[in-house]
C-alpha positions as CSV (number, residue, x, y, z in Angstrom):
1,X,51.8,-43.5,-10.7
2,X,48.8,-44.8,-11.8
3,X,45.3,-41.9,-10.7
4,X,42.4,-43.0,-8.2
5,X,40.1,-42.9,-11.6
6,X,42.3,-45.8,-13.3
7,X,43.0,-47.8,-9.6
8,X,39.4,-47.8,-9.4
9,X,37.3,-49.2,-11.6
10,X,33.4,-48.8,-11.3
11,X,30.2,-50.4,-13.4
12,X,27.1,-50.3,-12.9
13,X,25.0,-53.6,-14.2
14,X,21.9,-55.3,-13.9
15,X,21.3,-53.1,-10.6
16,X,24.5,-54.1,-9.1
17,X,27.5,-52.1,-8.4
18,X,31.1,-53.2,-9.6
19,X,33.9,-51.5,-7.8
20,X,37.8,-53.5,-8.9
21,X,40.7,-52.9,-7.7
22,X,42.9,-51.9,-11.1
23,X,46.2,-51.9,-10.1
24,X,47.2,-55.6,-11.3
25,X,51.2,-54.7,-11.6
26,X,51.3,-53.8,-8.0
27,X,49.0,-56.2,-6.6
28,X,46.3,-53.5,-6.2
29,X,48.2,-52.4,-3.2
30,X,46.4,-48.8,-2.8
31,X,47.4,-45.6,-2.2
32,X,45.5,-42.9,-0.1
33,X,43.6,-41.4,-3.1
34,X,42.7,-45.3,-4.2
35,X,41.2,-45.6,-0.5
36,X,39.2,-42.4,-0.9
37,X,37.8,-43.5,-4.6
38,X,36.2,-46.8,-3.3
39,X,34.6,-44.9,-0.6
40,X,33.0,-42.8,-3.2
41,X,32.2,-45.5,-5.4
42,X,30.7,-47.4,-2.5
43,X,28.7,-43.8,-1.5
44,X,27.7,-43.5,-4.8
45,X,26.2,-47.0,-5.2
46,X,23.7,-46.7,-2.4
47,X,20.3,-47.0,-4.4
48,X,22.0,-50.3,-6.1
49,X,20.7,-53.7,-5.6
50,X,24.3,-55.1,-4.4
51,X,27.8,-53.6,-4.3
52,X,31.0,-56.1,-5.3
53,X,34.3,-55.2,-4.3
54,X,37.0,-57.1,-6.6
55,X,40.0,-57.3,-7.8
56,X,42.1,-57.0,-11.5
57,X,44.2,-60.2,-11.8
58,X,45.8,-62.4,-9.7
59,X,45.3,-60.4,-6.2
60,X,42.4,-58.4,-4.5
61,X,44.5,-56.3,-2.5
62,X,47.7,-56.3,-1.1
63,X,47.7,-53.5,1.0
64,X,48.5,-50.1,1.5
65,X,51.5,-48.8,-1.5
66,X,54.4,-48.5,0.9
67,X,55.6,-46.9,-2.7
68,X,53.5,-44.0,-1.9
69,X,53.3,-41.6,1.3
70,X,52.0,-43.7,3.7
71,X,50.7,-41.6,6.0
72,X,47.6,-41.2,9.0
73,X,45.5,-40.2,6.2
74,X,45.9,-43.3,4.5
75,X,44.5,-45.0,8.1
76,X,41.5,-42.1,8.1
77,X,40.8,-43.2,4.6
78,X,40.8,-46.9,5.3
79,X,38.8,-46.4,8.4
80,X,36.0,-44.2,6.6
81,X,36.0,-46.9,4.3
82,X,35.4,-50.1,6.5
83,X,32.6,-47.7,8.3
84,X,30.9,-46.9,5.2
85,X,30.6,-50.7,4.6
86,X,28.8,-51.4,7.2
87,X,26.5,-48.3,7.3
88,X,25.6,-48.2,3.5
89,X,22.1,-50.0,2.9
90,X,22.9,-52.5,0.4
91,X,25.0,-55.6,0.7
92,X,28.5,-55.1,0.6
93,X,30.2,-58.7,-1.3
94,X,33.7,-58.8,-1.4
95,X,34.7,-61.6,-4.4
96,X,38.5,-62.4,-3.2
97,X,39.7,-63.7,-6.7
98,X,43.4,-63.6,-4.7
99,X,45.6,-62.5,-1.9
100,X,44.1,-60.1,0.4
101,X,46.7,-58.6,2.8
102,X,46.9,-55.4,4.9
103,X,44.5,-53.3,4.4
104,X,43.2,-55.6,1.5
105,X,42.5,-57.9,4.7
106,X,40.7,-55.2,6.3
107,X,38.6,-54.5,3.5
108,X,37.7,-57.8,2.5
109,X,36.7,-59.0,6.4
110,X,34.6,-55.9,6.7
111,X,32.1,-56.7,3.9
112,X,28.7,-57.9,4.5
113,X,29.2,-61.3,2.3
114,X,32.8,-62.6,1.7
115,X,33.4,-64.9,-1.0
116,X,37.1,-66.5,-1.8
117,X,38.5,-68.2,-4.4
118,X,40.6,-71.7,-3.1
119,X,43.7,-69.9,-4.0
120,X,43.3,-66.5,-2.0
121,X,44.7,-66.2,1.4
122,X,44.6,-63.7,4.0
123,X,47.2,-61.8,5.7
124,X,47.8,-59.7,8.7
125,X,52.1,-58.1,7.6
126,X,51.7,-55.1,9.8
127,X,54.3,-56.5,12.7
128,X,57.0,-56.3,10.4
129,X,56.8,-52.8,9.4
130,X,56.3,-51.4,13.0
131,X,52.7,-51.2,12.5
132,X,49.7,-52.2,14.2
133,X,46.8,-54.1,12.2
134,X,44.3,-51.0,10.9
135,X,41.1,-50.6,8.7
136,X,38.9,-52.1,11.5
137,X,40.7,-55.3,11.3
138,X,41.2,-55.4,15.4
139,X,37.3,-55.6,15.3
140,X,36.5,-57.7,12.2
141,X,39.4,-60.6,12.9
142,X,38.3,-60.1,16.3
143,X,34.9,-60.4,15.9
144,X,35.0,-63.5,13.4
145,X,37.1,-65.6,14.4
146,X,38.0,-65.0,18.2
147,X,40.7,-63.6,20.2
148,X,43.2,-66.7,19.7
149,X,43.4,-66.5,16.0
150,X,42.8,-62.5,15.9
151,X,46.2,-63.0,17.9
152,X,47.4,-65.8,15.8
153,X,47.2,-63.5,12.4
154,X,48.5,-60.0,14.1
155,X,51.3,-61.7,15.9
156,X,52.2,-64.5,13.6
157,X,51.5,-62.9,10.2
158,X,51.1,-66.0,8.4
159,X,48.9,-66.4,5.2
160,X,45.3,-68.1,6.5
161,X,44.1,-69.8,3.4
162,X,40.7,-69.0,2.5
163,X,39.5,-72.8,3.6
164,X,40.9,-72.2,7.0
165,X,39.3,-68.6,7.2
166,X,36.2,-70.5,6.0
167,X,36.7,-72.4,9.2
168,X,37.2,-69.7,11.4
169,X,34.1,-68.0,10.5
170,X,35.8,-65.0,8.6
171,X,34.4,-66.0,5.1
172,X,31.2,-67.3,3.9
173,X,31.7,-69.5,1.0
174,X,35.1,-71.0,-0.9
175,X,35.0,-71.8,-4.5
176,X,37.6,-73.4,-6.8
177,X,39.0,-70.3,-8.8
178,X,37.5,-70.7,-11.8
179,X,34.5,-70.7,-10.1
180,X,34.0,-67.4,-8.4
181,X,32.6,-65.6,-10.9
182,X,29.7,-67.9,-11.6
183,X,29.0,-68.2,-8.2
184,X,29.0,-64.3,-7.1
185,X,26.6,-63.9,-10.1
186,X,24.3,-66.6,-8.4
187,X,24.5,-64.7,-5.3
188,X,24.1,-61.3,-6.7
189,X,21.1,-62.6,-8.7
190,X,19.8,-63.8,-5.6
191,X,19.6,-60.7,-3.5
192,X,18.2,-58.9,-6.5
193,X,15.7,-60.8,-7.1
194,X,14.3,-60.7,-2.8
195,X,12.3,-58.2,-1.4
196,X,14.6,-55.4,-1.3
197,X,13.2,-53.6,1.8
198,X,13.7,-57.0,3.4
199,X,17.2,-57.4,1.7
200,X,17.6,-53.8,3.6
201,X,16.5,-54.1,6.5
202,X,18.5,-58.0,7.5
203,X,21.5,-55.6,6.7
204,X,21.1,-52.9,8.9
205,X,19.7,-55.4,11.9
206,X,23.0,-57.6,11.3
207,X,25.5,-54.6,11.2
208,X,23.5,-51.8,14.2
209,X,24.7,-53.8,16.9
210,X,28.3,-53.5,15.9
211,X,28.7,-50.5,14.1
212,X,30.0,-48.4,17.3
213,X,32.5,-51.2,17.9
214,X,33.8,-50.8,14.4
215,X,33.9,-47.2,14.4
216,X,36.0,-47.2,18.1
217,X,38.2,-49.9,16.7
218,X,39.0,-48.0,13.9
219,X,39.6,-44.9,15.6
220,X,42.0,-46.5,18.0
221,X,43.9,-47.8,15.4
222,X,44.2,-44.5,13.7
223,X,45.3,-43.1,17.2
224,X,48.0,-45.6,17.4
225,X,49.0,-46.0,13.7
226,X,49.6,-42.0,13.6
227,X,52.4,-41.8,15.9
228,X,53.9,-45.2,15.0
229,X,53.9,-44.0,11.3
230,X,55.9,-40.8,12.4
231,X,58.3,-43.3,14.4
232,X,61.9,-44.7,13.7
233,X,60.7,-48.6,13.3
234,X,57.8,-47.6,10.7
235,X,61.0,-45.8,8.6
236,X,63.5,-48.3,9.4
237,X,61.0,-51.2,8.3
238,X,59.8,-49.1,5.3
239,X,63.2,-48.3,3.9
240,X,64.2,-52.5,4.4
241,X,60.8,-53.5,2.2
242,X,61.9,-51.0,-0.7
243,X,65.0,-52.4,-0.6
244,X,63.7,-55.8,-0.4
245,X,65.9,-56.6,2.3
246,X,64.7,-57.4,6.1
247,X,65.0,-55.4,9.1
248,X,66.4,-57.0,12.2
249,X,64.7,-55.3,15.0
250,X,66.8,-57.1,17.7
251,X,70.0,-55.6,15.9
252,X,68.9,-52.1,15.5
253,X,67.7,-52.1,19.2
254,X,71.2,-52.9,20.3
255,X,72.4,-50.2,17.9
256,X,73.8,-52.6,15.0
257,X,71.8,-51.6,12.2
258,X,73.0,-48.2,10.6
């Protein structure tokens, strides 16, 4: 198992924070220590110009590691995370170079700026595994892009192409893939270059208004994802995705799944 210091990369250049997700084999899919090292790196990076959150290769973040202990901690960590995004000084720009699913969704939809590349998608799977969504993501979905397609992505758990979460006000900006890069530099070089106590001050006037929201949303969700962690559907869902094979709730209800 790969340590929080090699899951999470961090730079510092040209007065910008870099903070990638480094765990390419997986899908940076994180684990609890994973969740805790962002939050550092993002706590650490508060006299910066800008912050990016990114990912290593072909994903930004798939989730929480279901091959690790998933447990309430993992929500507290997720939670403290999404808070400290919005109540950190400097711009928060989340560069989704991939699939961002889970808590990778959560992440991603909590940052101040969110630019996608065409190919990402985003993805609500917590249904499946007896979960509820978590990481703020029943404020941020709800939030951006109303209650019908908040309900649409927690109950439905299909992929919402980044073009279509353009549309519904969850992202800023799509770019063809090989584009992103260029175009987060233009961004970052944009905010460096403004009046910083200006740059300051838009965030904290854009994010005061919600921050309480966030921070009951994610509590609620820690409430709830505690005890359903600790429950039979969580293990029985678990125990189907190791094993790569699907659970069929209906069955087990009616007592035909071992």
């Amino acid at each position: 198992m790969a340590s929080a210091e090699t899951e999470i990369l961090a730079e510092f250049r040209n007065g910008v924070a870099w903070l990638r997700i480094n765990g390419p084999d997986r899908l940076n899919a994180l684990s609890t220590a994973a969740l805790r090292a962002l939050a550092d790196g993002l706590d650490a990076a508060r006299d910066a110009d800008a912050v990016v959150l990114t990912g290593t290769g072909r994903a930004f973040c798939t989730g929480a590691d279901l091959g690790t202990d998933v447990t309430a901690e993992t929500v507290d960590a997720a939670g403290a995370l999404v808070n400290l995004i919005a109540e950190v000084p400097v711009p928060v720009v989340a560069a989704v170079n991939g699939p961002a699913a889970g808590v990778g969704a959560s992440i991603a939809l909590a940052c101040d700026l969110v630019l996608a590349a065409e190919s990402a998608f985003f993805l609500l799977p917590f249904l499946p595994l007896g979960l509820v969504p978590d990481g703020g993501a029943t404020h941020s979905v709800l939030a951006g892009a109303g209650r019908a397609r908040a309900a649409r992505m927690a109950f439905g758990g299909e992929r919402i192409p980044a073009a279509l979460a353009a549309e519904w006000g969850l992202v800023g900006e799509v770019v063809p893939d090989a584009d992103l890069p260029g175009r987060v530099d233009q961004l970052l070089d944009r905010l460096a270059s403004a009046p910083r106590t200006a740059v300051r001050e838009t965030k904290r006037l854009l994010r005061e208004a919600e921050a309480p929201a966030l921070r009951a949303a994610a509590q609620r969700e820690l409430d709830v994802q505690s005890e359903l962690l600790a429950g039979p559907e969580y293990a029985l869902a678990r125990e189907g995705f190791l094993n790569k094979k699907p659970v069929d709730f209906r069955a087990a209800r009616a007592g035909r799944v071992p």
